[in-house]
DSSP file (Angstrom, degrees, kcal/mol; ACC not computed):
  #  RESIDUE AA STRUCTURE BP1 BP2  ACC     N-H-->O    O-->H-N    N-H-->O    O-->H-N    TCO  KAPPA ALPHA  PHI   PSI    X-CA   Y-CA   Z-CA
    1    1 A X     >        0   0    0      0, 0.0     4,-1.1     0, 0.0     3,-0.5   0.000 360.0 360.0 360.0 -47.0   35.9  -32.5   78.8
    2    2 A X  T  4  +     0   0    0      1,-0.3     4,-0.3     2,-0.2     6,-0.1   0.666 360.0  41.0 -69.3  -6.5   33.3  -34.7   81.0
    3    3 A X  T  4 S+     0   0    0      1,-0.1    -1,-0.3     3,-0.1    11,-0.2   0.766 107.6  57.0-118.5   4.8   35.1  -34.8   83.6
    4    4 A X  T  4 S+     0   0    0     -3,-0.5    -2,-0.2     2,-0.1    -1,-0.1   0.622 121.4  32.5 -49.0 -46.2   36.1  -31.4   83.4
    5    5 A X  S  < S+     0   0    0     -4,-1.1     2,-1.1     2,-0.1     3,-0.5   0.837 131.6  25.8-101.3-105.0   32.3  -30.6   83.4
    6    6 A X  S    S+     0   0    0     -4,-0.3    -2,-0.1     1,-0.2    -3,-0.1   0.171 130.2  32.1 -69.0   2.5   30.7  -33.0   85.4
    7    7 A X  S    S+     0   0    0     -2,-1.1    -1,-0.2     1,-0.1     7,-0.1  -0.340  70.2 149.3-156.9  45.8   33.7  -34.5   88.1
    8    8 A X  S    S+     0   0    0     -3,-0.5     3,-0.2     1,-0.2    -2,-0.1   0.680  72.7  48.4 -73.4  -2.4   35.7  -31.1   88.4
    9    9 A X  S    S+     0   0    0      1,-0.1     2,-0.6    -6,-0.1     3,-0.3   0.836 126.0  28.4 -91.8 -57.0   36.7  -31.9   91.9
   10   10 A X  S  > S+     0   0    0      1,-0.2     4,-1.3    -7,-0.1    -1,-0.1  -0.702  80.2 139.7 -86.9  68.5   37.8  -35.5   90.8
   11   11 A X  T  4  +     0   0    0     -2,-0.6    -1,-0.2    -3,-0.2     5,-0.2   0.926  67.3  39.1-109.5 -50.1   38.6  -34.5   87.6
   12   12 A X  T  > S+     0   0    0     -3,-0.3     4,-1.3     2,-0.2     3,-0.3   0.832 118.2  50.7 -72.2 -20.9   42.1  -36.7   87.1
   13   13 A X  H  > S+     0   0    0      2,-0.2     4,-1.7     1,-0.2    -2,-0.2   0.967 112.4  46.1 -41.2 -68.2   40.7  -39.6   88.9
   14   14 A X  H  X S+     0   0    0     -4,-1.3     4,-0.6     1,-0.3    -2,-0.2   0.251 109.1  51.0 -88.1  -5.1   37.8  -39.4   86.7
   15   15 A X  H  > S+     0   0    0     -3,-0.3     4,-1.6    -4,-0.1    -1,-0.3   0.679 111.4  56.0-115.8 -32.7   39.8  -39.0   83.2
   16   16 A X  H  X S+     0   0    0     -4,-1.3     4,-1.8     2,-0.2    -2,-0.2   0.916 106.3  45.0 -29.0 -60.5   41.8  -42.2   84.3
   17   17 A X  H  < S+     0   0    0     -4,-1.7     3,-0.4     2,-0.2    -3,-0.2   0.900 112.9  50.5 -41.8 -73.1   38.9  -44.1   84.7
   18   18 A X  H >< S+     0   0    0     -4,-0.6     3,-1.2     1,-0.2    -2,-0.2   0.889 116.4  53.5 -45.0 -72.1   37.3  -42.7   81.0
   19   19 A X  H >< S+     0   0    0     -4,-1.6     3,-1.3     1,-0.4    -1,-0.2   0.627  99.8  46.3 -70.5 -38.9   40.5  -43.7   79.8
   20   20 A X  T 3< S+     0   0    0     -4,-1.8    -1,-0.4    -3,-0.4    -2,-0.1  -0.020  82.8  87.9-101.8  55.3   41.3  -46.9   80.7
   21   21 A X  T X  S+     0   0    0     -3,-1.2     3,-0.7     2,-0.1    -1,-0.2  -0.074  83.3  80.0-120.5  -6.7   37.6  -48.5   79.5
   22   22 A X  T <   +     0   0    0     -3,-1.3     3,-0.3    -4,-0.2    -2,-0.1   0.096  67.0  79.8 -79.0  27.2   40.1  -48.5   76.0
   23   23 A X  T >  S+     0   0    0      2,-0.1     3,-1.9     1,-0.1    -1,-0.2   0.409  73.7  77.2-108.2  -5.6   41.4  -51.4   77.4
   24   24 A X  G X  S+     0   0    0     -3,-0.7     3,-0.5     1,-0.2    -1,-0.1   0.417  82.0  77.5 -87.2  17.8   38.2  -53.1   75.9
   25   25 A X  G >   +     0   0    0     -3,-0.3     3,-2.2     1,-0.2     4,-0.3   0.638  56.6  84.9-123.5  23.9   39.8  -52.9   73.3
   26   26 A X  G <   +     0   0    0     -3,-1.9    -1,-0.2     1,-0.2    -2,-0.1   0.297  67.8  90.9 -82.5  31.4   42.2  -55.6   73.4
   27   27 A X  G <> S+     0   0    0     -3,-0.5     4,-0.5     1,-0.2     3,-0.5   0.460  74.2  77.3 -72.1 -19.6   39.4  -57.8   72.0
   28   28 A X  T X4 S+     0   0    0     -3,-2.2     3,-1.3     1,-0.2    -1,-0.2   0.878  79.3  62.7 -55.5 -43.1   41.1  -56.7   68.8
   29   29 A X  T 34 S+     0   0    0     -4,-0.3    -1,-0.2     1,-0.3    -2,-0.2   0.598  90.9  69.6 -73.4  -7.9   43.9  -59.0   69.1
   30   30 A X  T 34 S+     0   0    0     -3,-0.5    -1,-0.3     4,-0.1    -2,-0.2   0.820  91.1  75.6 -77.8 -35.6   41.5  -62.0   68.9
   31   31 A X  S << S-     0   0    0     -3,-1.3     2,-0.3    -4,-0.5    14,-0.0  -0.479  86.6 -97.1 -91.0 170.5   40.7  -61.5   65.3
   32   32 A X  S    S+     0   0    0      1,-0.2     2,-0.2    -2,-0.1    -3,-0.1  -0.841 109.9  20.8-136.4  98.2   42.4  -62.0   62.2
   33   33 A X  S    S-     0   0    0     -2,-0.3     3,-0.4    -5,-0.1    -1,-0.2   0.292  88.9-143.6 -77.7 157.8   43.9  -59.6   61.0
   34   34 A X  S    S+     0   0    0      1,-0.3     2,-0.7    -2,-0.2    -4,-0.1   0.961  89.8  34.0 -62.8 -60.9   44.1  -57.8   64.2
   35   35 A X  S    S+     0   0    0     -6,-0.0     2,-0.4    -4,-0.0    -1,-0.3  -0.813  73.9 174.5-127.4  82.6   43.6  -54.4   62.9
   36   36 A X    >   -     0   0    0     -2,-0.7     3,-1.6    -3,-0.4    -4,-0.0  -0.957  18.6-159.6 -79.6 117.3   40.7  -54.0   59.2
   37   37 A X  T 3  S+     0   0    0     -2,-0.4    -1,-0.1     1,-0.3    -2,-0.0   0.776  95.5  51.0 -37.1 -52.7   39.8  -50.5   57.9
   38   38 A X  T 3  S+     0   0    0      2,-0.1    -1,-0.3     0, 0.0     2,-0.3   0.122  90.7  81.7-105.5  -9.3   37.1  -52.1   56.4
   39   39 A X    <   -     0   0    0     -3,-1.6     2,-0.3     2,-0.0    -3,-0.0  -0.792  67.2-137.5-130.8 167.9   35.3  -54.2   59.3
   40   40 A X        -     0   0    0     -2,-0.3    40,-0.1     1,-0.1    -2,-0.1  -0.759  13.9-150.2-109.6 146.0   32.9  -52.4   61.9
   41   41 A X  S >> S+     0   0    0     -2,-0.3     4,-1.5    38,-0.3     3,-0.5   0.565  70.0  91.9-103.1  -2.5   33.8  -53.9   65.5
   42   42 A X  T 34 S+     0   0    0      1,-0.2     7,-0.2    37,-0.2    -2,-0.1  -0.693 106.6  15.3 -71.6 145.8   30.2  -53.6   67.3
   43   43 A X  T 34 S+     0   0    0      5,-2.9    -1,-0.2    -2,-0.2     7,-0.1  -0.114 126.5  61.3  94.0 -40.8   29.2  -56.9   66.4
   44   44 A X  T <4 S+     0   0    0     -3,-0.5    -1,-0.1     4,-0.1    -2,-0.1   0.922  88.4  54.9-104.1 -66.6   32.1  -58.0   65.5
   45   45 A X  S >< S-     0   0    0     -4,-1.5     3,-1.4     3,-0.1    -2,-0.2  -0.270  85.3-120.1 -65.6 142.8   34.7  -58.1   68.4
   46   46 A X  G >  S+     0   0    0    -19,-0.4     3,-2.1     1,-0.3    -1,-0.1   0.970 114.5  42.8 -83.1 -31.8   33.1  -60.3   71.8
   47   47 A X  G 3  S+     0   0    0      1,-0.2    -1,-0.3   -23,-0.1    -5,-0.1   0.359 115.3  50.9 -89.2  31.5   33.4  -57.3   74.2
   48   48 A X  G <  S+     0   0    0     -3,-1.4    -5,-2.9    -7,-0.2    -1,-0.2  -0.087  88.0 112.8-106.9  -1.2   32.1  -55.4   71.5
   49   49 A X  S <> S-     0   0    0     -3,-2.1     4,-1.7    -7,-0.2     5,-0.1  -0.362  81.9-104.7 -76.5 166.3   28.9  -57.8   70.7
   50   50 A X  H  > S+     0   0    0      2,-0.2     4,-2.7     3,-0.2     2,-0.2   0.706 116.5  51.8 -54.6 -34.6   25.7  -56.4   71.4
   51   51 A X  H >4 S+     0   0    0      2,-0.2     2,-1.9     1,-0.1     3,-1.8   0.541 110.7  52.9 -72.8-109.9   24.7  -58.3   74.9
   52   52 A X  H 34 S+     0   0    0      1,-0.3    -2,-0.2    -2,-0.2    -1,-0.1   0.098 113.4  43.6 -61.9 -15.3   28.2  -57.0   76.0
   53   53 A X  H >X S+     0   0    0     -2,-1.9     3,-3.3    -4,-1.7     4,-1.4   0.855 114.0  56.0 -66.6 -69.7   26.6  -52.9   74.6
   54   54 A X  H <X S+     0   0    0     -4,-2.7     4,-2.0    -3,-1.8    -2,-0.2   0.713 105.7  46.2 -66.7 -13.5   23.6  -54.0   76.4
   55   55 A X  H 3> S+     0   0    0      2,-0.2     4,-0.8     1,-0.2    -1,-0.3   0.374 106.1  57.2 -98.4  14.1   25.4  -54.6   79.8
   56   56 A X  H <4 S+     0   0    0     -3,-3.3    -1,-0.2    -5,-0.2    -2,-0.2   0.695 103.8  51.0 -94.1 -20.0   27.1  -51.7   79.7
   57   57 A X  H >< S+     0   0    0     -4,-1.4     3,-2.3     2,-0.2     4,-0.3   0.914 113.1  48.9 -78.3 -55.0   23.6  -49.7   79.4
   58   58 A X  H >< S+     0   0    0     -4,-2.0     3,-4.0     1,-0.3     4,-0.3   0.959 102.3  69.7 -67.4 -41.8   22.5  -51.7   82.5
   59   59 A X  T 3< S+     0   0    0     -4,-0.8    -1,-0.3     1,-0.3     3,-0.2   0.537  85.3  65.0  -6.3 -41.2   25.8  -50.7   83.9
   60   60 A X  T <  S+     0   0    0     -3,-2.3    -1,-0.3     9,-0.2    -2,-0.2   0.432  86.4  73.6 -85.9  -9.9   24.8  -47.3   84.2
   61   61 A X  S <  S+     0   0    0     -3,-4.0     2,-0.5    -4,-0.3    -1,-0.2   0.507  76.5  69.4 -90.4  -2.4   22.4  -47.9   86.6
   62   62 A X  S    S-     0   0    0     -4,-0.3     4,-0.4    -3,-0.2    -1,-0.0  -0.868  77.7-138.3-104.2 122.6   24.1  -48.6   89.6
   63   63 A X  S >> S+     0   0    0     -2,-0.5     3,-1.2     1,-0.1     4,-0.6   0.985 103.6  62.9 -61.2 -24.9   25.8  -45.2   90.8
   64   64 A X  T 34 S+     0   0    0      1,-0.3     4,-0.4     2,-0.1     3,-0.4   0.981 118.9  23.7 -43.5 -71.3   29.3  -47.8   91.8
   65   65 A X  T 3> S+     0   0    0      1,-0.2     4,-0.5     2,-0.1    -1,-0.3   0.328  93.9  99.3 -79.6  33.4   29.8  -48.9   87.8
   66   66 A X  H X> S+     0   0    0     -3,-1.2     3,-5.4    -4,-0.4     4,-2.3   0.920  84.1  50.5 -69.2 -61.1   28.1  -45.8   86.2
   67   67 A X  H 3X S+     0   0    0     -4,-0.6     4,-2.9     1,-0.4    -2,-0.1   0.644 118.0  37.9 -12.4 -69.9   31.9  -44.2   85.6
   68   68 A X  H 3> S+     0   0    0     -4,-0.4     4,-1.5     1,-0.3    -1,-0.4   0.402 111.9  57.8 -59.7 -18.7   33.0  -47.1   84.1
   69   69 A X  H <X S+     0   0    0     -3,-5.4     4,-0.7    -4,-0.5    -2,-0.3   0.493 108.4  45.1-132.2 -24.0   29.9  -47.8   82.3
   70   70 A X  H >X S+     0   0    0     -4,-2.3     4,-2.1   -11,-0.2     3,-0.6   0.866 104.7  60.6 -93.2 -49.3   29.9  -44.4   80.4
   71   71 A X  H >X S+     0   0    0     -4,-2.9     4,-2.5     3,-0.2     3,-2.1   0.899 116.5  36.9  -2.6 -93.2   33.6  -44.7   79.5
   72   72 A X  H 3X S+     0   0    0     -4,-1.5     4,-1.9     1,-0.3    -1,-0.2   0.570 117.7  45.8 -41.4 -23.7   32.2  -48.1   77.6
   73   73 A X  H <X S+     0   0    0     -4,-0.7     4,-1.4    -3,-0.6    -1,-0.3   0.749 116.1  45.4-100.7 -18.8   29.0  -46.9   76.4
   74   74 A X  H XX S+     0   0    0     -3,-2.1     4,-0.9    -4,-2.1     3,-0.6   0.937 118.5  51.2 -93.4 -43.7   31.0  -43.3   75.0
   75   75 A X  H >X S+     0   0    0     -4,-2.5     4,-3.0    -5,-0.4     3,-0.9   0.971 109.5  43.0 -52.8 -60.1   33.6  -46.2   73.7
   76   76 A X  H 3X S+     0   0    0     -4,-1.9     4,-2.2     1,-0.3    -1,-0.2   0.852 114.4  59.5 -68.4 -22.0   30.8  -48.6   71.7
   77   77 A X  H <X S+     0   0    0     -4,-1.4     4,-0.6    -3,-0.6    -1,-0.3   0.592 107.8  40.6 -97.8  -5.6   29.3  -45.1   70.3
   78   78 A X  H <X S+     0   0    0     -3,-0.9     4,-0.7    -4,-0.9    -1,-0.2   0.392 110.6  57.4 -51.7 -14.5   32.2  -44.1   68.7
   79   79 A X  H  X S+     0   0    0     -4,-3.0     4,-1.0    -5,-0.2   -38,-0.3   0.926 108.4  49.1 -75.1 -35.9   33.0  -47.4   67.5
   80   80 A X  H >< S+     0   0    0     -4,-2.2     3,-1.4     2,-0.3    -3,-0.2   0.908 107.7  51.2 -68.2 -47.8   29.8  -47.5   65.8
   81   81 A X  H >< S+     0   0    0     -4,-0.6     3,-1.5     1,-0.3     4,-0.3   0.724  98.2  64.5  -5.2 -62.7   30.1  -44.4   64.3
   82   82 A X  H >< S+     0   0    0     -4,-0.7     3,-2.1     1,-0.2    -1,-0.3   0.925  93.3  69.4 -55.5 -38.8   33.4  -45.3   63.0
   83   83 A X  T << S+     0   0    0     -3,-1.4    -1,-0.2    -4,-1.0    -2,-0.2   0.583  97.1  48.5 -72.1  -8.1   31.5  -47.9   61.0
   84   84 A X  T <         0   0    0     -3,-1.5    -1,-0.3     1,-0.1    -2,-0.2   0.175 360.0 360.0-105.4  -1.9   29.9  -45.4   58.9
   85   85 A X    <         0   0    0     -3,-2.1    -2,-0.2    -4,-0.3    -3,-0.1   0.222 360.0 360.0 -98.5 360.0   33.1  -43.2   57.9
């Protein structure tokens, strides 16, 4: 849908992009057990810590990594989210 709305020219480029910023989430495979219903991963997981949220907000300020850097930041605000469901 955002890139539907906002990158309609570049619109599969630009859902590629969104899409592989889930590849921060092979930080899962570091913990043990890989996969707990039960454990929030902001915080938890290292590209998931909080400096590593806060350089994805600085991210966004440079027009090069914005893409990429709203991918990650629409990624860490649905992880957090999840932590409360």
């Amino acid at each position: 849908m955002y890139s539907f709305v906002f990158f309609r020219d570049k619109m599969l480029r630009t859902w590629l992009i969104l899409s592989a910023t889930m590849i921060v989430d092979v930080d899962h495979l570091l913990a043990n057990p890989i996969y707990d219903p039960n454990r929030c991963s902001v915080g938890f997981h290292p590209l998931h810590s909080y400096v590593a949220i806060a350089t994805y907000i600085l991210l966004l300020i440079p027009k090069k990594t914005r893409l990429v850097a709203t991918g990650l930041v629409i990624h860490m605000a649905l992880d957090y989210l999840d932590c409360f469901v």
